[in-house]
N, C-alpha and C positions, 0 to 999 in steps of 0.2 A: 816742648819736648825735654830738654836740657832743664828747667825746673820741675819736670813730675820723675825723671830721674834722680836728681841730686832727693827729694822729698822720699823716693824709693830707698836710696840707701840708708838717709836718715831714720828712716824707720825700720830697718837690719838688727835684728836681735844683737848680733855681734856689735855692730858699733853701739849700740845703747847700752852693752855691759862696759865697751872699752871708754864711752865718753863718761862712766859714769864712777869709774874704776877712782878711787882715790890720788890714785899713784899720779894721774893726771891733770887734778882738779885744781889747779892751779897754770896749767899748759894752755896758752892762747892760740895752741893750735888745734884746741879741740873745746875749751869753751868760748873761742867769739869764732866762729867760722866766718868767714867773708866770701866774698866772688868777685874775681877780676878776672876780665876777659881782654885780654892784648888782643893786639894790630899790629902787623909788621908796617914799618914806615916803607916811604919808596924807596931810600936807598940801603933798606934791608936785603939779606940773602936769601929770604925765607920767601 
């Protein structure tokens, strides 16, 4: 579920104009996307 989501937005007209936008093209937060998924430890608050 969680990757045919992430796969839906990347395919959003709007992010395809905004990742594709110059002003960006050099921003690693939009050409290397990654995915990390935490865990709260046990002696978290969460």
């Amino acid at each position: 579920d969680r990757t045919a989501k992430w796969n839906a937005f990347r395919e959003t007209p709007e992010w395809k104009k905004l990742s594709g936008a110059p002003r960006y093209a050099f921003e690693s937060i939009v050409s290397n996307i990654t995915n990390l998924i935490l865990s709260p430890t046990t002696y978290s608050q969460i």
